[in-house]
C-alpha positions as CSV (number, residue, x, y, z in Angstrom):
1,X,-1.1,1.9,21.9
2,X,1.8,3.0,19.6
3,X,-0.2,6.5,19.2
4,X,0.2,7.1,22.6
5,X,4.2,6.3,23.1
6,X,4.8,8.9,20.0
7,X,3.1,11.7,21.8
8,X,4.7,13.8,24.1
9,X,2.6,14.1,27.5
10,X,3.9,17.7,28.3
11,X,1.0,18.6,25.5
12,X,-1.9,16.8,26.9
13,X,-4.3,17.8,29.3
14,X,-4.9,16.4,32.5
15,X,-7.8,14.4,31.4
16,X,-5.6,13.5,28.6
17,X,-2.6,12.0,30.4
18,X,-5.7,10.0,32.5
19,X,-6.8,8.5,29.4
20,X,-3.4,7.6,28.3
21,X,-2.6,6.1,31.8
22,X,-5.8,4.1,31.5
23,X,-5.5,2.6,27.8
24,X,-2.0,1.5,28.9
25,X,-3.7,-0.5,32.1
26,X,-6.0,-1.8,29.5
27,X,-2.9,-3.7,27.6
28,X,-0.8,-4.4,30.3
29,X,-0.1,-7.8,31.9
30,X,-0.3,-6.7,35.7
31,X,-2.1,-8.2,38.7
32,X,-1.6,-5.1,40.7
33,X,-3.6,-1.7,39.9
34,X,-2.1,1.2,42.0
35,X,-4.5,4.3,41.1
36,X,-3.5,6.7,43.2
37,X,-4.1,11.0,43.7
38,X,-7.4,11.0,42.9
39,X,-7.7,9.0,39.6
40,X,-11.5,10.3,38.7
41,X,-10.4,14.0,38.9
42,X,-9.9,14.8,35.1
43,X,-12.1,12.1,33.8
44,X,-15.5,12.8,31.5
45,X,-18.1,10.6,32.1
46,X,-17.2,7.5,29.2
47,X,-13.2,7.4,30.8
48,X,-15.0,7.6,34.2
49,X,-17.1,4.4,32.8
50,X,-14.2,3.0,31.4
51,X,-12.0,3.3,34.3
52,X,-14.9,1.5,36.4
53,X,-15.6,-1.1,34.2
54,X,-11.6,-2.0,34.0
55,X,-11.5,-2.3,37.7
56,X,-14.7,-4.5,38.0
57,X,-13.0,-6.7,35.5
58,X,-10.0,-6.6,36.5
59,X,-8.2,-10.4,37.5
60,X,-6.2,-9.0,40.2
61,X,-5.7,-6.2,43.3
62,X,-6.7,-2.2,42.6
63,X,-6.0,0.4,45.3
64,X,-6.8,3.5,44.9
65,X,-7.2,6.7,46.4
66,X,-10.0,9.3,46.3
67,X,-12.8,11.3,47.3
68,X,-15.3,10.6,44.6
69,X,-17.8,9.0,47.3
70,X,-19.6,7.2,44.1
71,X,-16.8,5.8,42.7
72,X,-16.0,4.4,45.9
73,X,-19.2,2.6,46.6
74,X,-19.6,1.3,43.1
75,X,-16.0,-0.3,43.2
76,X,-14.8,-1.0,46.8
77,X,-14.5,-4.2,48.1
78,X,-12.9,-2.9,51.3
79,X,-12.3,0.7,53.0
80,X,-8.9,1.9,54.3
81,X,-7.9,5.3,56.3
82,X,-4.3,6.1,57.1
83,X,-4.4,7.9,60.5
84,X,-1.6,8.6,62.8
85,X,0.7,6.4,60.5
86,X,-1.0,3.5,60.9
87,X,-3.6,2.1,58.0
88,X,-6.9,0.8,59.4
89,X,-10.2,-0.8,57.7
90,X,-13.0,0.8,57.6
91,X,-15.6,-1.6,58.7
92,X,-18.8,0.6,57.7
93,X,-21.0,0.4,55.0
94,X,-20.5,3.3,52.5
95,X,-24.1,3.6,51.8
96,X,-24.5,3.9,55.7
97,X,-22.1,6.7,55.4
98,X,-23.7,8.3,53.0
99,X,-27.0,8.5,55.3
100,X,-24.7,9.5,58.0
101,X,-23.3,12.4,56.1
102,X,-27.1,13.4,55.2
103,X,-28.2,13.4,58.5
104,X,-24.9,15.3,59.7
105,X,-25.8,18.3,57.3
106,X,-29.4,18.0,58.6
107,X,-27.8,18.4,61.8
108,X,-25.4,21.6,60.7
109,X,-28.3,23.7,59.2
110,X,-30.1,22.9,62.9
111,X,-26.9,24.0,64.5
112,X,-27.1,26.9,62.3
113,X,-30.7,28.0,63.2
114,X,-29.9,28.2,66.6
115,X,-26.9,30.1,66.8
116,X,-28.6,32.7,64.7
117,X,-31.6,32.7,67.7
118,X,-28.4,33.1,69.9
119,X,-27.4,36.0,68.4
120,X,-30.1,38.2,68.8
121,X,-31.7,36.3,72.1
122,X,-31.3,39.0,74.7
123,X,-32.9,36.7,77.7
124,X,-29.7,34.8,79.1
125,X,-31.8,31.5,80.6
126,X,-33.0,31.1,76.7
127,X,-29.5,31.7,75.5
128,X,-28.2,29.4,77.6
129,X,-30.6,26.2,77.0
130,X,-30.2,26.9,72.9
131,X,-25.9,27.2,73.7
132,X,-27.1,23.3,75.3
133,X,-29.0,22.7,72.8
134,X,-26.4,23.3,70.0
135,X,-23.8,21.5,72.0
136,X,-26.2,18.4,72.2
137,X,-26.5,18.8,68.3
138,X,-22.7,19.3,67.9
139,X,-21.6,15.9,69.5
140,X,-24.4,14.0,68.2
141,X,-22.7,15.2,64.8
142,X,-19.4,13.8,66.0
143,X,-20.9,10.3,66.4
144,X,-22.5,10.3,63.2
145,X,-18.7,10.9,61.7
């Protein structure tokens, strides 16, 4: 740890700094783990590791914030958004989402296909059922989100 306090973190890397911040979790005495602005960002894949493994293990609370939809499922024990100033649990699955999000971009490339046959139908009946068509598409996306 001492190798860390005599270096300067203006010189180090993002990933760097990351690594730093994690070996001092690793030796501190806290019950609290606040990981927050994306923590995964600059990590290789043994940090990554690392990181996971010290949360799994971890005697306490971690919140975190990210993106990294893997990290999430591995480590989550509970979900929160922050919407409209107000902090809600998620009640879904992740892995659910996951399928969700699959389907969704299923859904997109469909929507895509037909407004491409929009663009060049010149028969206004069959324009109009595939504009339906892609607006059935569109909120069926919306309650897969």
């Amino acid at each position: 740890m001492k190798q860390f306090d005599t270096v300067p973190t203006s010189y180090l890397s993002g990933g760097e700094k990351a690594k730093v911040a994690i070996a001092k979790l690793l030796v501190s005495d806290s019950n609290v783990l606040l990981l927050l602005d994306e923590p995964t960002d600059f990590l290789d894949i043994p940090s990554l590791e690392a990181l996971k493994n010290l949360i799994q293990t971890f005697h306490g609370t971690a919140i975190f914030s990210t993106h990294d939809r893997q990290f999430v499922e591995k480590i989550a024990t509970k979900i929160y958004k922050i919407q409209d100033k107000k902090i809600k649990e998620i009640e879904e699955n992740t892995k659910q989402k996951g399928i969700n999000e699959n389907e969704i971009l299923i859904l997109k490339m469909k929507m895509v296909e037909i407004s491409s046959k929009i663009a060049f139908e010149k028969d206004e009946r069959t324009k109009k059922e595939l504009e339906e068509k892609y607006q059935k598409i569109q909120e069926k996306c919306r309650k897969l989100k």
